[in-house]
C-alpha angles and dihedrals in degrees: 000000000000094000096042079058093049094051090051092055085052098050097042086055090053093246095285089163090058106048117196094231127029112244085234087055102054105080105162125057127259089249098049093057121108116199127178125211125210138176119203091213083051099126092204091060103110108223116227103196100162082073089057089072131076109217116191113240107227072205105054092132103034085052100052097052080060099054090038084051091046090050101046086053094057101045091038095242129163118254086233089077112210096022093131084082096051126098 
């Protein structure tokens, strides 16, 4: 019973010993925040179904050196891949 008592007091105080996010943790302001706001009933929402379904890439591995290539370029990595460990 004690505890039961203990978690009302809690509750009733909105949890202020618990906060939902450590103050180490919130680094932008409350006012600088943009939050969006969505309903899934909304009508106006417009439905992209073709998203909703996996399709197998015949290219999967030719693809994927162009992205790797892109991606190395843009993070200026060598093309030897892991050589910071090497040495």
């Amino acid at each position: 019973q004690y505890q039961i008592q203990t978690l009302l007091i809690q509750r009733k105080n909105q949890f202020a010993d618990f906060p939902s996010i450590p103050e180490e943790l919130d680094l932008v302001e409350r006012d600088d925040q943009i939050t969006f706001e969505l309903s899934l009933d909304d009508e106006t929402l417009q439905k992209q179904e073709l998203l909703d379904v996996f399709c197998v890439d015949p290219d999967y591995d030719e693809n994927e050196k162009v992205w790797a290539g892109i991606r190395s370029e843009i993070l200026g990595e060598d093309d030897d891949g892991d050589s910071e460990t090497d040495g």
